[in-house]
C-alpha positions in Angstrom: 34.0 29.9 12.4 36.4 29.4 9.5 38.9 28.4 11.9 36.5 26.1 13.7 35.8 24.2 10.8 39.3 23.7 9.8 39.9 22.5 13.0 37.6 19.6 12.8 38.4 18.4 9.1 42.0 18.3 10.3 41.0 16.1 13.0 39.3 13.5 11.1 40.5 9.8 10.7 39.6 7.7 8.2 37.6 5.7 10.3 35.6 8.9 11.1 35.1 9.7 7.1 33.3 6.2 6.8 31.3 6.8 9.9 29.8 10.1 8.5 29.4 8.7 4.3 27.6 5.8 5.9 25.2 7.9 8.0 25.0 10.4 4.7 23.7 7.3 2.8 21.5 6.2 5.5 20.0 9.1 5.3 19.4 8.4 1.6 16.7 5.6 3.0 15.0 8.1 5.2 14.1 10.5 1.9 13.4 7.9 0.1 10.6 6.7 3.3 9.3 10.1 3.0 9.0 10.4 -0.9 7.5 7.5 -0.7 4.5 8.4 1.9 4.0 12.0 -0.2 3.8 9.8 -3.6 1.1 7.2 -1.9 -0.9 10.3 0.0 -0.8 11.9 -3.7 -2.0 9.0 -5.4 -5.0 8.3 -2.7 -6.0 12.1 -3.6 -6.0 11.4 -7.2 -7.7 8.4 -7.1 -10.2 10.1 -5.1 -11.4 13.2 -7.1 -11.2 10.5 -10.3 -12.0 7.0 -9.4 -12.3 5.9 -13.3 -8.3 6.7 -13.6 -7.5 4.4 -10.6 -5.5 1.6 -12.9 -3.7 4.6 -14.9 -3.3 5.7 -11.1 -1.9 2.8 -9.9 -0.1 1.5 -12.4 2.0 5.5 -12.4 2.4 4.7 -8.4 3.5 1.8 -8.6 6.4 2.6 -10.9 7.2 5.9 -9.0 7.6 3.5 -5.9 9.8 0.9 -7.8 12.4 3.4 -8.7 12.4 5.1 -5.1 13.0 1.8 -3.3 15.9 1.5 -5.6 17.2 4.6 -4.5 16.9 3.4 -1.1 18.5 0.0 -1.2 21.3 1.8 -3.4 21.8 4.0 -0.4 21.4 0.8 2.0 23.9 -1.0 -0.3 26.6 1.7 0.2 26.5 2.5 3.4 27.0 -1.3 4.4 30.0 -1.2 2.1 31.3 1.8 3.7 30.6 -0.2 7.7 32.8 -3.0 6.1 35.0 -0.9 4.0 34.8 -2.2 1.2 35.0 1.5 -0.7 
């Protein structure tokens, strides 16, 4: 296995590297997809058992949701700079 594995690093190119960093950060965008749909399904659950907290709700979700689509436009943002090689 060891030997396997040493095999196939040896036999990357560069070209190769970028190909697999820029999947890795697409990757990024899927998790961030899914956090996303947990932190919404969540919120409707909250806002369900205690309808007078629904701004405090919303207004948490909303925030949540801001920094995750950061995380995924940061991931989106590398791994077109990786496809151009610009890193």
């Amino acid at each position: 296995m060891i030997m396997a594995m040493q095999y196939l690093i040896s036999e990357l190119t560069e070209t190769s590297v970028y190909a697999i960093a820029a999947v890795i950060a697409v990757f990024v965008g899927a998790g961030a997809g899914i956090g996303m749909a947990i932190a919404t399904g969540k919120a409707l659950d909250a806002t369900a058992r205690q309808p007078e907290a629904e701004s405090k709700i919303r207004t948490t979700l909303l925030l949540g949701l801001a920094f995750i689509e950061t995380t995924a436009i940061y991931g989106l943002f590398i791994a077109i700079m990786l496809v151009i090689k610009v890193l």
